[in-house]
N, C-alpha and C positions, 0 to 999 in steps of 0.2 A: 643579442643571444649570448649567455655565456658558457664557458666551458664544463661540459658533461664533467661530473666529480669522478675519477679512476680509483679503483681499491690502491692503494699505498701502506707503506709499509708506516707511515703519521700517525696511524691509525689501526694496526696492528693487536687482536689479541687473540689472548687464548684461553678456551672454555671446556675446561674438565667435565666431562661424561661418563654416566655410567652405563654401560649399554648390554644390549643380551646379549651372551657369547654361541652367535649362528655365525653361518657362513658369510650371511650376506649385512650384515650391520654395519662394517664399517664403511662398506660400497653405499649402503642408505644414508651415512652419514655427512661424506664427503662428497654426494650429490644435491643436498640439501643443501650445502653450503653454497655451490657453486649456482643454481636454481634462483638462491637469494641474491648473488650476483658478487660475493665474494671471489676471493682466491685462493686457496688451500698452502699454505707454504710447510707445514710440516704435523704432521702425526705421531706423537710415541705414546707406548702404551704404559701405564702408571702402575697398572697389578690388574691379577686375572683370577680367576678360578674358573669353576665349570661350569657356573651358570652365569658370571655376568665378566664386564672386561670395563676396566677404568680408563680412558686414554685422554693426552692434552690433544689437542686439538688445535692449531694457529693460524689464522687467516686475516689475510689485509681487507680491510674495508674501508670504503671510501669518507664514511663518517662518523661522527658520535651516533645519529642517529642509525643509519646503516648496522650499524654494530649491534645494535640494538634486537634490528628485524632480524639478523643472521642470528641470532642468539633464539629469540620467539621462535625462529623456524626450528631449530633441533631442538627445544623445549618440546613444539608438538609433534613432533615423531614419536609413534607408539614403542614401549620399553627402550627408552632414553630417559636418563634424568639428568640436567643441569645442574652440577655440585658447586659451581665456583666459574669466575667470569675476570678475566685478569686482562686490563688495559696495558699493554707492552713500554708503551710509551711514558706511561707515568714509572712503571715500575724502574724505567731507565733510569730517571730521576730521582729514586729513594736516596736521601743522603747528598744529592749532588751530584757533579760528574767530575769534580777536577778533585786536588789533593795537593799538599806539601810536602815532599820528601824527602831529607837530607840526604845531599852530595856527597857528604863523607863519614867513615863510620867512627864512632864513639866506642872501641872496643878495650880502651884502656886508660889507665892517669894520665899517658904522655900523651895521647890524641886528645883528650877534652883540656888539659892544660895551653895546648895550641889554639883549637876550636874559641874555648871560650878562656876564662881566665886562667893564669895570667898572664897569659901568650896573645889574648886578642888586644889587648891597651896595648902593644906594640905598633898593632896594624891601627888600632884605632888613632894613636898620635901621627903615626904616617900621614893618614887621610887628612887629619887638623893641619897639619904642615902644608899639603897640596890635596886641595877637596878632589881636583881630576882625577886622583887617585881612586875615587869612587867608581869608575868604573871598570877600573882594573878588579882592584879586592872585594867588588860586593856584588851583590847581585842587580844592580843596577846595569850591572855589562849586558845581562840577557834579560831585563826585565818589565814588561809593560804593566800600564795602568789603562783596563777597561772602564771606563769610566761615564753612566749616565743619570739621568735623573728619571728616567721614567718615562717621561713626557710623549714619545711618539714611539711605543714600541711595534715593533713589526709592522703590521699593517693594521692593528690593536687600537691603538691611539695613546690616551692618557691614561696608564694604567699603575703608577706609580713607581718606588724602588724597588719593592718587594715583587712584583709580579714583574719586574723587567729583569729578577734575577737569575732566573732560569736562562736567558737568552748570552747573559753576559758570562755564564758559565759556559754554554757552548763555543760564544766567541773562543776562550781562552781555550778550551780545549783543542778549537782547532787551530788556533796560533801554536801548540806542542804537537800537534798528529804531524801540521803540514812544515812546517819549519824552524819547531824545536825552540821556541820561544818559550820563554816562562811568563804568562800573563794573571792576572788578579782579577775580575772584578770591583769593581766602585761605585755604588749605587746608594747614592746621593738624596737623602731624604730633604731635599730641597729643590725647588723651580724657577729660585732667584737671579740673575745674570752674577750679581754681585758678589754672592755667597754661594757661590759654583767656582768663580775664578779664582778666588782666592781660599778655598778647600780644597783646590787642584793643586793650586802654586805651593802651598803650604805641606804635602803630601810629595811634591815633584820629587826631593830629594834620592825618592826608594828605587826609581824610576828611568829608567832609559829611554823611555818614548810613550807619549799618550795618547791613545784610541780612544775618542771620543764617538758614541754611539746612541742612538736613539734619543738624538733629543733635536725637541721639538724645531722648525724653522719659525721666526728669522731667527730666533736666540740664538741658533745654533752657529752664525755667521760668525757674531761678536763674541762670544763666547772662547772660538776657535783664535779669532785674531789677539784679543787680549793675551789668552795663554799662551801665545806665538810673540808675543813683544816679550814677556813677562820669563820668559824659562829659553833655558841651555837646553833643553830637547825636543825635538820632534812632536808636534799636536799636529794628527790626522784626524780627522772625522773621517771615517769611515764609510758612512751613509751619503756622502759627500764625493771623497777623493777615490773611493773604491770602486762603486760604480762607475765615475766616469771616467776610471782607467780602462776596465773591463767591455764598456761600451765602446771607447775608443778602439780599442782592437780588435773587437767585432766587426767593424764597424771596417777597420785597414783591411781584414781580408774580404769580408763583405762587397768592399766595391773593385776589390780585384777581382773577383771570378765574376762581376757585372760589368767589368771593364770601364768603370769611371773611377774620375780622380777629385782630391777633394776639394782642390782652389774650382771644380765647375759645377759641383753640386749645390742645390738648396736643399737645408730641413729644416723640418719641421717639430719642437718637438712640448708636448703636453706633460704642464706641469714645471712652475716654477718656482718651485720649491728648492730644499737643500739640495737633493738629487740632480735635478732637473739642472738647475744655476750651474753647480760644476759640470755638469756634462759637459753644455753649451761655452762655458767658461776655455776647457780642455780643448774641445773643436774650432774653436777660436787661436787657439795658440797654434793648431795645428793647421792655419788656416784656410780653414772651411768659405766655401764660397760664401753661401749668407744663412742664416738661422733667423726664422721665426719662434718667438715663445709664446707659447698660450698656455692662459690659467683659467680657469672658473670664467672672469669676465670676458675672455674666448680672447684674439690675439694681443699681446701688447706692445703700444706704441706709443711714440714721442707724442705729448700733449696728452697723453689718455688721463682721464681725472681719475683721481684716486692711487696713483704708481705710490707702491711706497719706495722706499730709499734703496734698496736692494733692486727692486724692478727699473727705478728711475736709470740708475748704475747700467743694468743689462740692455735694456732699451736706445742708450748712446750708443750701443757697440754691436747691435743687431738691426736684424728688421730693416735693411738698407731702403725700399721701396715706401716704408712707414706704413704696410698694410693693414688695415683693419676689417676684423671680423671673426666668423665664428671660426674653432680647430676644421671642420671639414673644409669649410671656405682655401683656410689658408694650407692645410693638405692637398690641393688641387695643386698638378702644376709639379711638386714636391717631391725632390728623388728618394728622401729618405723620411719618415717617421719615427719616432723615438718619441714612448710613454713612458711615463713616470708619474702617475696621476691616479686613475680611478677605472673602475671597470668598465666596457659594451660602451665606448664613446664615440665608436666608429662601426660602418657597416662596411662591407665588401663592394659598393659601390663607390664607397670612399677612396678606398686602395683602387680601384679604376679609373678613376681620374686623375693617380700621381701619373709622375710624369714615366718613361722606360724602363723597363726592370725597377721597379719601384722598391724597396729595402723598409724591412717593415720592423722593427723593435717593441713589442709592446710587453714591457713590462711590469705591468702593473700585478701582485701578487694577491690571491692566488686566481683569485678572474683577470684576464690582460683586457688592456682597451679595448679588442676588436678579437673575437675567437679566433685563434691562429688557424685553423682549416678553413674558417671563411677567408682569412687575409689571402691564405696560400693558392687559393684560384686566381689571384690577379697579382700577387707582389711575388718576381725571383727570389727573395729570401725574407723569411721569415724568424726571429728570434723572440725569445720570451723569455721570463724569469722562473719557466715551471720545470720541472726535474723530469718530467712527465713529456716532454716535446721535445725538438731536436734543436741546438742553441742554445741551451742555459745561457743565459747571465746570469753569473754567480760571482758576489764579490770575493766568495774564499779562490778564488785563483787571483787576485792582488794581493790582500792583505797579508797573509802571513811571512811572503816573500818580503815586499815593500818595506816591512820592520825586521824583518832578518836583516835586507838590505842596509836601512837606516843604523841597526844596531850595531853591526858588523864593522861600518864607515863611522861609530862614534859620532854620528850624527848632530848637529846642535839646531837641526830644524830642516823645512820639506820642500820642495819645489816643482813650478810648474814643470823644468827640464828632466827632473825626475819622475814626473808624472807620464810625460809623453815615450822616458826610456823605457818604463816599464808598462807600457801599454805595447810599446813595438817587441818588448821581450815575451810576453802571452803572444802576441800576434805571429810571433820567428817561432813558437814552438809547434804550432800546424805547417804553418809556411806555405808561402804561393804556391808550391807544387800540389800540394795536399789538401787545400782549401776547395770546398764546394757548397754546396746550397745548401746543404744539413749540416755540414762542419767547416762553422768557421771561427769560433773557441775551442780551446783543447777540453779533453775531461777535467775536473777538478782531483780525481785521482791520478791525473799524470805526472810521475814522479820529475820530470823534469820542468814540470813551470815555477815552483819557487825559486830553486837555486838561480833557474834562471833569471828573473825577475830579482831576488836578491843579489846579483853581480851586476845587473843593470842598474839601479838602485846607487848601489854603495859605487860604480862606476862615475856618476854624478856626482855623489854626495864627500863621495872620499876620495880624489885625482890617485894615481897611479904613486905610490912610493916613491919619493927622491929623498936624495943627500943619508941613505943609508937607514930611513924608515923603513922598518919592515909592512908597514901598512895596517899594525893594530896599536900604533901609538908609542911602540917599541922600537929601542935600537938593535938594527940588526947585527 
């Protein structure tokens, strides 16, 4: 069964009418809407006179098509006409959403003589002298590289550069909302392994850290490691290290308010994939009692034909008992669940057979493994990837912090230690006192989870100031 579509704001528009000017028109109006199954979020009127009245009109729907029938239905109301029909969402996107903006202003000879010539061949022999210096004088101090090829966008699949550039515009914007990063886009009109690493490595120099994003698994493994031997900074994959920081701190206050710990827990979790791998990778580090993975050919185990080299890898370091069989099979039994996989792959009798207070993640966007109100009859906590349910996993409560953190600490690359501090720094901003079965992630609008997660972060990555560093590479 999957999850009933809610009107959202994804799907947002607004439809200019002209309507008769009675008393009772815009009461017909705004009950049509609602009848169709929309939500009315706001009303203004455009121009009047005395016999007709023009107003926008803006209402969430839950889909393209939805949008559609809300639109047909105030088409047939008698003395209404439809002048114009404005999707919210694309208009978002006229142009873009990000921008460049200089730092400093150019209001005279002596400011552009410093800026640019022939004041910057100064700074620029500096940098030739000591390249470190790049991250002092350029913008490489606050600057990422979003960077994919396309290959698995969203939940989309292979949609190429061009249509994955809309997503890699978001990213960057919200690395500046939430943590004041400066990020780019990089979208890569190639699928090569070979001629990806080295279009990254060759570009690195601009760069303070790369977000690697929507590309496809296994590529995205080696892809990751190459540019990690290869470059002086920081390569996250995103789709990777984000979620399963995010999950891990779900995940810490989760078994606090169920009152288990994680060296006595089993899970379970679907899907092993980029996502999937790190999750299970992270809970490993954190050591988790034992982890089953299952993929498509349902559990994976030592001897299974077909493991490729990634699975061969996981399967040494899981799956203690060498269980075999389907994901329900091997959810029996199972304190936790954790999707990452594909929609309705489990029923509510599934989640009855975990083992006590059963802990249920199913992520999978925008339908999850198992309808979270069927999961929530049989599992104490339930968590999902929807904005729409209580739980988000959302990786913008990692990332923007994580590379604040990394930036901050002059980073020269990522770690698992790093990984586990800033999963417990999301996890400290609810806090065991505050944690319950609807909240055990903060908001992503809570102003204190970057910073926080950015000091945890650079706490790891950059030790405490000695011998009279000030702690930005500077003497103090």
């Amino acid at each position: 069964m999957s999850v009933a579509k809610l009107p959202s704001a994804g799907f947002s528009i607004t439809v200019r009418v002209s309507l008769t000017a009675d008393a009772g028109a815009i009461g017909r109006l705004t009950t049509a809407v609602g009848e169709a199954g929309a939500i009315v979020k706001a009303l203004d009127v455009v121009s009047s006179d005395h016999k007709r009245v023009v107003v926008d009109l803006t209402c969430d729907t839950s889909d393209s098509a939805h949008a559609e029938r809300v639109t047909d239905a105030l088409a047939s109301l008698p003395g209404i006409t439809v002048r114009k029909v404005s999707d919210r969402t694309f208009l978002l996107h006229l142009g873009g959403k990000i921008e460049v903006t200089p730092k400093v202003s150019l209001r005279n000879r002596d400011e552009l003589s410093m800026a640019y010539t022939p004041g910057v061949a100064r700074v620029c022999s500096a940098i030739a002298e000591n390249p470190d210096d790049a991250r002092r004088l350029t913008i490489k101090r606050n600057t990422v590289a979003v960077v994919t090829d396309g290959s698995a966008v969203l939940g989309l699949g292979n949609l190429g550069p061009e249509a994955a550039l809309p997503v890699m515009e978001g990213k960057a914007a919200l690395f500046k909302k939430f943590a004041g990063v400066d990020a780019w886009p990089v979208c890569l009109d190639t699928q090569d392994t070979d001629e990806i690493v080295e279009i990254v490595a060759a570009l690195a120099p601009v760069y303070g850290g790369i977000n690697l994003e929507d590309i496809a698994a296994p590529r995205c493994f080696e892809i990751e490691a190459r540019l990690r031997d290869r470059l002086n900074i920081p390569v996250f994959h995103d789709d990777q290290h984000g979620t399963a920081i995010v999950v891990l701190a779900a995940l810490t206050n989760a078994l606090g308010v169920v009152g288990k710990n994680f060296g006595d827990i089993r899970v379970t979790v679907s899907g092993a994939g980029a996502a999937g791998t790190a999750i299970m990778n992270l809970l490993l580090k954190r050591g988790i009692g034992d982890v089953i993975a299952c993929d498509r050919p349902g559990a994976l185990y030592r001897g299974m034909p077909g493991l490729s080299s990634a699975w061969k890898d996981l399967v040494e370091r899981t799956n203690r008992e060498n269980f075999s069989g389907t994901l329900a099979e091997a959810v029996a039994g199972s304190d936790v669940f954790i999707g990452v996989s594909a929609p309705n792959l489990l029923t509510g009798n599934d989640i009855a057979r975990m083992a006590t207070d059963p802990i249920v993640f199913a992520l999978a966007n925008p339908d999850p493994e198992i309808d979270p109100r069927e999961a929530a009859e049989h599992a104490a906590i339930v968590a999902t990837g929807r904005s729409d349910q209580p739980n988000q996993i959302n990786n913008v409560l990692a990332f923007p912090g994580v590379f604040r953190g990394m930036l901050d600490a002059q980073a020269t690359g990522w770690s698992d230690d790093a990984a586990l501090a800033a999963a417990d720094a999301i996890a400290g901003v609810v806090g065991a006192d505050k944690a319950n079965a609807s909240f055990i992630v903060p908001s992503v609008f809570d102003p204190h989870v970057a910073p926080a997660v950015a000091q945890a972060v650079k706490n790891v990555l950059r030790p405490e100031p000695v011998n009279g560093d000030n702690g930005n590479g500077e003497a103090s």
